[in-house]
N, C-alpha and C positions, 0 to 999 in steps of 0.2 A: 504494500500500500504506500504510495507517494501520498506527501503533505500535502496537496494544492487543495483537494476541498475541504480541507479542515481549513485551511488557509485563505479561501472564498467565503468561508461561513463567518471566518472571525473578522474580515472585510467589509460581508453583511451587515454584520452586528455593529460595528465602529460606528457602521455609515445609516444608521436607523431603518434600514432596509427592513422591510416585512418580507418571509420567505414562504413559497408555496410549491407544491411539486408542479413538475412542468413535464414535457413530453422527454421519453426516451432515459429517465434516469436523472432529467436536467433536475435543478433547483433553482427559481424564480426567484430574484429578490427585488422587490418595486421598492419604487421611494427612497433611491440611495441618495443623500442630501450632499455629496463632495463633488465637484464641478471637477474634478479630476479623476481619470483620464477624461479626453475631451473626445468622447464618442454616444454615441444613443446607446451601445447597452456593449458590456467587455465581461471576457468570462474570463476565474481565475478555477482552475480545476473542473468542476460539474455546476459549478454554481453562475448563473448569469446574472448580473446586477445593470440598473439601471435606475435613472432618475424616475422617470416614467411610474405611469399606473399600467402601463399595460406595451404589451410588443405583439406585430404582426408577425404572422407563419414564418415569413421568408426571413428574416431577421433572428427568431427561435433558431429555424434551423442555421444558418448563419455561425450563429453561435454555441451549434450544437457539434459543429466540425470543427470549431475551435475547442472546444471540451476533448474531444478524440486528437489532437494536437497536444493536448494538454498530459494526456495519456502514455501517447507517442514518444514524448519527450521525459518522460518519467519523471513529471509532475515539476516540480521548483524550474528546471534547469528550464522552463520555457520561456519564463521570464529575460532571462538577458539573450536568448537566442530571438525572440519575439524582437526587442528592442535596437538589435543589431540588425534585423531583418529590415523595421522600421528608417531604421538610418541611412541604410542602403538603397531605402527606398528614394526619401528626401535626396539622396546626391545621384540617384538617376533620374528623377523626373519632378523632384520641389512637391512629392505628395505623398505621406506616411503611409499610403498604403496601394498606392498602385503598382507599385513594383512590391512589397513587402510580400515573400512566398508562404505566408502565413494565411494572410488575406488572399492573394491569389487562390489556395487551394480550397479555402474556404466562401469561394465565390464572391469576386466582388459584388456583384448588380445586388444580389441578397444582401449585403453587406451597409447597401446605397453608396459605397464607394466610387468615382469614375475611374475611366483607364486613361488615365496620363501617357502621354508620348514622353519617351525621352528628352531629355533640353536637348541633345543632337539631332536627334530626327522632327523638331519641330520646325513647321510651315513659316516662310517670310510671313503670312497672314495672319499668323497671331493663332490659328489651331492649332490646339494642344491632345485633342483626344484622338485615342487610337482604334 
C-alpha cells in the first residue's frame, strides 16, 4: 500500500472538503477552500478534491486516470514526476499541461485543457493550437 490516499484524505481534511464515494473506487471531496493548485479539480492518490459542489462525467473520469497514475507510480513518487512533467511542459509550449505526459495520457479535452503548439512550431499569425 503507497501513502497517496491517506495523503489525499489528510489534504481533504486540511482543506474542509466534504468526502463522498464516487465512481470506480474514487473518493469525492467538494468544497476544498485553498485556491491552490490552480485547477477545477486535482487528484492526490484515489481521492479527487475540488473547490466545486459538484464535477461532470468527463472531468471524474479525467481524474480517474490520474488516480491509476497515481498507482502506476507507486503513490508519493508522482508528485515530483507530475511537476517535472509540468515544467517541461511550460518550456515546450508556455502551458502546464499541454505537453505534460500526465495530462496527455489522461486526456486532455476531458481535462478542459487545450493543445498548445510548441513556441517552434507556432504560426506568424498568432495560432497556437494544435
Amino acid at each position: 500500500m503507497n501513502l497517496a490516499t491517506p495523503f489525499g484524505l489528510l489534504i481533504a481534511k486540511a482543506g474542509g472538503a466534504v468526502r463522498q464515494p464516487g465512481p470506480d473506487g474514487l473518493i469525492l471531496a467538494f468544497g476544498y477552500r485553498y485556491r491552490f493548485p490552480i485547477a477545477g479539480a486535482f487528484t492526490v492518490g484515489n481521492v479527487v478534491l475540488t473547490r466545486h459542489h459538484n464535477l461532470d462525467e468527463r472531468l471524474i473520469r479525467h481524474e480517474g486516470r490520474h488516480a491509476t497514475q497515481w498507482a502506476c507510480c507507486a503513490g508519493l513518487p508522482m508528485l515530483p514526476l507530475y511537476l517535472l512533467a509540468m515544467f517541461t511542459s511550460l518550456l515546450i509550449c508556455g502551458h502546464q499541461a499541454s505537453y505534460n505526459v500526465f495530462e496527455r495520457l489522461a486526456n486532455l479535452e476531458d481535462g478542459g485543457y487545450p493543445r498548445k503548439a510548441p513556441w517552434w512550431r507556432r504560426r506568424p499569425d498568432g495560432d497556437q493550437q494544435v
